[in-house]
C-alpha positions in Angstrom: 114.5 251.7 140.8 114.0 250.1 137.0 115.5 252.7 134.7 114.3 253.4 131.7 110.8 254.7 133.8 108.8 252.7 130.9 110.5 249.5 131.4 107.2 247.4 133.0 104.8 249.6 131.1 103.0 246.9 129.0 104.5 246.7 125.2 101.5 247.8 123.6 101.0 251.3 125.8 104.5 252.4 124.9 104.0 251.8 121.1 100.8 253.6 121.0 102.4 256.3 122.9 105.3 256.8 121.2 103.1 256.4 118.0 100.8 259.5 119.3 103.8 261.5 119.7 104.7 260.6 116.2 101.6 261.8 115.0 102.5 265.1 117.0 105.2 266.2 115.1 103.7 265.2 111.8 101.2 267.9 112.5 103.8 270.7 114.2 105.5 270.0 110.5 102.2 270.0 108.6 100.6 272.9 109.9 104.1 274.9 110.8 103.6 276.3 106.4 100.6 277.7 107.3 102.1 280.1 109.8 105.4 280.9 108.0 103.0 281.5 104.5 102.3 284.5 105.7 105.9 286.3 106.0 107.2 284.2 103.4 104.5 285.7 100.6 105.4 288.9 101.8 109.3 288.1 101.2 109.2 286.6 97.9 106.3 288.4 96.4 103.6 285.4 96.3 100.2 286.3 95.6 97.3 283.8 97.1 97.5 281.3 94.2 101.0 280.6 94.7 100.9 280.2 97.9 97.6 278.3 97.6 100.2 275.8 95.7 103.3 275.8 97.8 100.6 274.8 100.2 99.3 272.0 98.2 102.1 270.0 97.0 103.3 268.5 100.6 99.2 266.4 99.2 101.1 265.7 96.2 103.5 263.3 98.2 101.1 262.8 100.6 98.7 261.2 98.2 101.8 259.0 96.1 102.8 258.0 99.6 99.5 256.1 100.9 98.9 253.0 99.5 102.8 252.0 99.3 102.8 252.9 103.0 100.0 250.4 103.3 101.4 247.7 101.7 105.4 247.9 103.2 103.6 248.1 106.6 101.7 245.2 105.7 104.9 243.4 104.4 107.5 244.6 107.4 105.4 245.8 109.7 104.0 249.2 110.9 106.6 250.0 113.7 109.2 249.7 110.6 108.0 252.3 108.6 107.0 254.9 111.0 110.0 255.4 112.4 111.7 256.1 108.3 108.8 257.7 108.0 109.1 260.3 110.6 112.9 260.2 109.5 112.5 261.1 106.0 109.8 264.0 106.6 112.0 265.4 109.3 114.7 265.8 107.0 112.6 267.6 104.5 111.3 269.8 106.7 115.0 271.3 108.0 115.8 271.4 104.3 113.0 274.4 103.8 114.9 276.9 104.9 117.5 276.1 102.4 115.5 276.2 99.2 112.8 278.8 99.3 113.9 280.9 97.6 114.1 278.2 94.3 110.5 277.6 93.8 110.6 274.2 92.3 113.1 273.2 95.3 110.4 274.5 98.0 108.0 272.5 96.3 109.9 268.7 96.3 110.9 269.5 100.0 107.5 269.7 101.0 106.6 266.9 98.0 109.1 265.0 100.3 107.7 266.2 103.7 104.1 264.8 102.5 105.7 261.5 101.3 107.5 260.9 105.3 104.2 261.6 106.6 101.7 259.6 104.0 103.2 256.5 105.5 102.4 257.1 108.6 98.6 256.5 109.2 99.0 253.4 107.7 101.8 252.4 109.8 100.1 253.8 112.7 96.8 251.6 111.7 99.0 248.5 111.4 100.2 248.9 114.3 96.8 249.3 116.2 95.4 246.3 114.5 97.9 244.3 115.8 98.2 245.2 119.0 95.3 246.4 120.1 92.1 244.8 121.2 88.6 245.7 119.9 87.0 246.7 123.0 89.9 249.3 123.3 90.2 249.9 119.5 88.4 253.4 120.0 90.6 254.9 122.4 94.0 253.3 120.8 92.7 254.9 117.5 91.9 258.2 119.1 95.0 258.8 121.1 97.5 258.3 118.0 95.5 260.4 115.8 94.6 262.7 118.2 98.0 263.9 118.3 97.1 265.2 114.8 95.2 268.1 117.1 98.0 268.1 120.3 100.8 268.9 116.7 98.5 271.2 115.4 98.3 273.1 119.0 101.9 273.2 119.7 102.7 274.3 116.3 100.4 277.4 115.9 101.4 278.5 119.1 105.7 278.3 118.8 105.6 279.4 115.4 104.7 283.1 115.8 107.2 283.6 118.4 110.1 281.8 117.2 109.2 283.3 113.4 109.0 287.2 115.5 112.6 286.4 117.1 114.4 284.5 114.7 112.7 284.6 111.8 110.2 282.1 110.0 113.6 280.2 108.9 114.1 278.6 112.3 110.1 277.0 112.3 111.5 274.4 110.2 115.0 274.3 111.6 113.4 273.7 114.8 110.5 271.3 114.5 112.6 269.4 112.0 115.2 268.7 114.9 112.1 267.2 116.8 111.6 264.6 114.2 115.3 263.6 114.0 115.3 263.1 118.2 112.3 261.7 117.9 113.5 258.5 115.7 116.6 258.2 118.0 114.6 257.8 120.8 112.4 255.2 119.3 115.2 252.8 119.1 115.4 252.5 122.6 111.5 252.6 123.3 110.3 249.7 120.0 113.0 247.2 121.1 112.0 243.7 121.5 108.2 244.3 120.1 105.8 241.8 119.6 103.6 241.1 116.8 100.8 239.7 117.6 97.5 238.4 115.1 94.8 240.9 115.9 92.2 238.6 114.9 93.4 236.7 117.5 93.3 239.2 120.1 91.0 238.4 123.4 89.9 240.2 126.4 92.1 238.7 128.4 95.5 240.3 128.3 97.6 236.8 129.4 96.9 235.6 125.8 99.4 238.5 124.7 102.7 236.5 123.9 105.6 237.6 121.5 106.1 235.7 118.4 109.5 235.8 115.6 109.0 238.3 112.7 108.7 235.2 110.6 105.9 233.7 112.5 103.9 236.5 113.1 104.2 237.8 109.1 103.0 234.6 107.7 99.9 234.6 110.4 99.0 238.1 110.2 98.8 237.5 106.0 102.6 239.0 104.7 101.5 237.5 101.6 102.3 239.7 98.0 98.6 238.6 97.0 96.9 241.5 98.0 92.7 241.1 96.6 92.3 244.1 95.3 89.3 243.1 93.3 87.4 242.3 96.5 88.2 245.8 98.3 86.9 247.4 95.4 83.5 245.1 95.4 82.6 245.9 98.8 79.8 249.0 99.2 81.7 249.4 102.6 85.0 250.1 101.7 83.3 252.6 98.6 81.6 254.2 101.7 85.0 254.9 103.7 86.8 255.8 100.7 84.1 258.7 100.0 83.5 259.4 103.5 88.4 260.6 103.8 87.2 262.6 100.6 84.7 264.2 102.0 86.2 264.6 105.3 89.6 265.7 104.2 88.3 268.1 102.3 87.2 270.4 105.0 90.0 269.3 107.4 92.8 270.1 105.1 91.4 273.7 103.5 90.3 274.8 107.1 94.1 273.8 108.2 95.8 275.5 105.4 94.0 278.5 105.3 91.9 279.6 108.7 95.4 281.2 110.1 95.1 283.5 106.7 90.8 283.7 107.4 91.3 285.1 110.9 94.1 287.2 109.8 92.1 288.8 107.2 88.7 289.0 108.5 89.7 289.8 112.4 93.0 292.1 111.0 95.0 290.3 113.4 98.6 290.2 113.3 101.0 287.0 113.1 100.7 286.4 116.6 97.2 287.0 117.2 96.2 285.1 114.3 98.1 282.2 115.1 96.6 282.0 118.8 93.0 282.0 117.7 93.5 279.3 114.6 95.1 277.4 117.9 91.1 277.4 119.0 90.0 274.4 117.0 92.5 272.0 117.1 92.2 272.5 121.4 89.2 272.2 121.3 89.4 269.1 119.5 91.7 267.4 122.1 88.7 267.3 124.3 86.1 266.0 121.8 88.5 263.4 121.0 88.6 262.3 124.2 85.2 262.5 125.0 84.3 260.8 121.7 86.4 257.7 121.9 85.2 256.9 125.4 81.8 257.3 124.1 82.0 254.9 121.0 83.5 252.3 123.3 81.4 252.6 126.2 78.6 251.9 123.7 80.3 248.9 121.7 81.0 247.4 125.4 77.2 247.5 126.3 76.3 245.6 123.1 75.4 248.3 120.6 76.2 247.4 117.0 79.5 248.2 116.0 78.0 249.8 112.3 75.5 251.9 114.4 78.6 253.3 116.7 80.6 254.1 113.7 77.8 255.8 111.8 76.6 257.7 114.7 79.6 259.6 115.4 80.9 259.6 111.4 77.5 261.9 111.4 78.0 264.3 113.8 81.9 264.9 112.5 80.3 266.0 109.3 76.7 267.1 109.9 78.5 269.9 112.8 81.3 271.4 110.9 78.5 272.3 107.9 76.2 273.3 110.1 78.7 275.7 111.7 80.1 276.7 108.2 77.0 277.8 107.2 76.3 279.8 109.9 79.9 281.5 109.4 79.1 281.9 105.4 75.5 283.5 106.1 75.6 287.5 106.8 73.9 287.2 109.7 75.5 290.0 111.3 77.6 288.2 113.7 80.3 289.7 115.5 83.8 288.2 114.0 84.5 286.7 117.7 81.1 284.9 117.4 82.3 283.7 114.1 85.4 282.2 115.6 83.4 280.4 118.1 81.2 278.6 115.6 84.1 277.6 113.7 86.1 276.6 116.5 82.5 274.2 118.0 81.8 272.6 114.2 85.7 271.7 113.7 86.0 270.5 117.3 83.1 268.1 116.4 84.5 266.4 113.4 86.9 264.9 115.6 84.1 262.2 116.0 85.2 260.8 112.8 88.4 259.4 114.7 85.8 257.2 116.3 83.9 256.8 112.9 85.7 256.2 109.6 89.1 255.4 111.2 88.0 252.5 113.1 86.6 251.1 110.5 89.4 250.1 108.7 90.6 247.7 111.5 86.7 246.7 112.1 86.1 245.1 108.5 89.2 243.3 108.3 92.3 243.8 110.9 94.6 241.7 108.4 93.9 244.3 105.4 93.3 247.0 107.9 96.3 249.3 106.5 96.0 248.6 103.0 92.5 250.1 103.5 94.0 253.0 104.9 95.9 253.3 101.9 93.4 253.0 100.0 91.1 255.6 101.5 93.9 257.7 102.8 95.2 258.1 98.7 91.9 259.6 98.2 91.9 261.9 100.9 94.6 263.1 99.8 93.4 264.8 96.9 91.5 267.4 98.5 94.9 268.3 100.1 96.0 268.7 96.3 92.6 270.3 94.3 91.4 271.5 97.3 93.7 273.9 99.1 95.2 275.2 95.8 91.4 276.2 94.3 90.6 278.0 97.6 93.7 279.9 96.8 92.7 280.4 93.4 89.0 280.8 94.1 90.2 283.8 96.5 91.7 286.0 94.3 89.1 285.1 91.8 85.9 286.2 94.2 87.7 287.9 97.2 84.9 285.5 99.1 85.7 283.2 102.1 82.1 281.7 101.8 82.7 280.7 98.2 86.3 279.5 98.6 86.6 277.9 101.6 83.1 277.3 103.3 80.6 275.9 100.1 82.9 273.4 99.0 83.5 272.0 102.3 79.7 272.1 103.3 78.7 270.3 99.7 81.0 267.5 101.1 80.1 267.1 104.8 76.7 266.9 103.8 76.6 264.2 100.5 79.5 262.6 102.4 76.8 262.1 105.5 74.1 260.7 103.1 76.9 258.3 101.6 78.3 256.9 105.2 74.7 256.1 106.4 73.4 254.6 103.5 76.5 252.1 102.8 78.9 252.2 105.7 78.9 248.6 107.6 82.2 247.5 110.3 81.2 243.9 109.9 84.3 241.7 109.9 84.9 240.7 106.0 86.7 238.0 104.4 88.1 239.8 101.3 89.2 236.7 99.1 91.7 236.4 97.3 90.3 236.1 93.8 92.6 238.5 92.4 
């Protein structure tokens, strides 16, 4: 029997999975604040504003974190700098415990808990767009950042227990100590990996062959001279940059605060609240799926690459406002019905991991996570403005449709009119003119 059980699993299938479970502790640490909020506001005092900005600044190192994450995986590769990244953001996240009570301590452990974790999409995208083919592109991009919804799962659902037997203290110590085994495990899984030029990629496997780091860094473009100037000349790589704006916006408000929504509005307690904020992210474990089999059965039977991405870019944003709309209206709906709405339109914007984040690797595999960087730095900043002026907005209006629906629906919707208009995954040749 071959021991370890991966051993003759092909080299690309074990770094997208261990990449995916990656991804699924990022989220377990990402979301794990917007469980423990609750008790914690109610220790120390916090009123919605304050926590509204605890909340925010893990964005604040999430957003410095991007585009240097895009470049050092460009430089060293994408399997380097995942693995320090989940390092650094595990660390952080044990070190919670130890320095809430010190508000600007709290605040630079989760500032360092969003600077581990900005480095990892682009990592992850480097990865993918070296290893991966197109015609499988969809479903590599899919599974790694579907973990995203797996992390998000898991983590709603052991935080209320373990914060109800031991206290919202051991949330961090516990999901931190994921992190930590995961990097020692990687150690073992990532040895000998081979780079490999995407561009070069064909359908037929048997062209896969391992090359030095040397070799494969000057072919897959490890130069410094990075053409800024072109990235910021094409209307495609405006499109996806406003397109993670628009997107994030929603996604980040609707993770920070829907655990506090369903609290409120149902009068659920921890537990209850936790399990029903678990709906969405589920949910969108199945439209993931479903969506990235979809985009690459149609790119396989000769549909347009641009016309797959904007298709399902469209209905990630045109559901979840349509669905927030229908939540913000009195229409007289019972709150369960509510829930249901929410739960269908957030599902749905997993499309856009079929959409907007393929698109990176589609326009140009050698830039691919630089563009992620790029795009990523500006998604960020809802995480920042965003989730903080919800807060604010709250105790200002005491309205969930104002705060956290009618920002999010302006954006899905001008975001949509943006992505169709200028949105293209036609290979470009970015020169170097810079």
């Amino acid at each position: 029997m071959d021991w370890p059980p991966w051993k003759n699993v092909p080299q690309r299938y074990k770094m997208i999975g261990t990449t995916s479970l990656a991804f699924v502790i990022c989220n377990m640490d990402k979301v794990n604040l917007s469980i423990a909020i609750i008790p914690m506001s109610h220790q120390f005092g916090w009123s919605s504003s304050v926590a509204g900005l605890v909340q925010s600044s893990f964005f604040w190192g999430y957003a410095m974190s991007q585009l240097p994450g895009g470049w050092l995986s460009k430089i060293f590769g994408g399997r380097v700098i995942l693995q320090f990244g989940v390092l650094a953001w595990s660390l952080a996240t044990a070190l919670v415990p130890l320095v809430a009570g010190f508000m600007p301590g709290l605040v630079l452990s989760r500032i360092l808990v969003g600077i581990g974790e900005g480095v990892s999409p682009s990592a992850a995208t480097d990865l993918i767009a070296r290893l991966i083919p197109l015609e499988e592109r969809s479903r590599a991009v899919s599974f790694v950042f579907g973990g995203l919804s797996v992390g998000s799962v898991l983590g709603l659902l052991l935080a209320p227990p373990l914060i109800e037997s031991f206290g919202w203290e051991s949330v961090f110590y516990m999901f931190g100590s994921f992190g930590i085994m995961w990097f020692l495990g990687f150690q073992f899984v990532a040895e000998d990996q081979p780079s490999t030029n995407s561009a070069s990629l064909s359908r037929s496997q048997s062209n896969h062959k391992a090359k030095s780091w040397e070799t494969s860094m000057e072919e897959f473009g490890g130069s410094l001279n990075v053409p800024w100037r072109s990235f910021f000349q094409s209307k495609a790589v405006w499109a996806m940059i406003y397109a993670h704006f628009c997107g994030s916006w929603g996604h980040y408000c609707c993770l920070s605060w829907l655990p506090t929504y369903f609290s409120e509005e149902l009068n659920l307690n921890l537990t209850e609240a936790a399990w029903v904020s678990v709906l969405p992210p589920l949910a969108s474990v199945v439209v993931t799926s479903f969506a990235s089999q979809f985009a690459d059965k149609l790119i396989s039977s000769g549909v347009e690459t641009t016309v797959v991405r904007k298709i399902c870019q469209t209905i990630a944003f045109l559901s979840p406002a349509a669905c927030m709309i229908l939540s913000s209206v009195d229409l007289g709906l019972p709150p369960w019905e509510v829930v249901t709405i929410l739960t269908g339109g957030i599902a749905l914007s997993s499309f856009a991991l079929s959409g907007l984040y393929c698109t990176h690797q589609d326009i140009s595999p050698e830039y691919a996570s630089i563009l992620l960087g790029i795009t990523n730095t500006v998604g960020a900043v809802p995480g920042i403005i965003g989730v903080a002026l919800t807060g604010y907005l709250l105790d200002s209006t005491h309205s969930w449709g104002m705060s956290l629906f009618a920002p999010s629906i302006f954006f899905y919707l001008t975001g949509t009119v943006v992505w169709l208009a200028f949105a293209s995954s036609k290979p470009q040749s970015f020169k170097k003119i810079d």
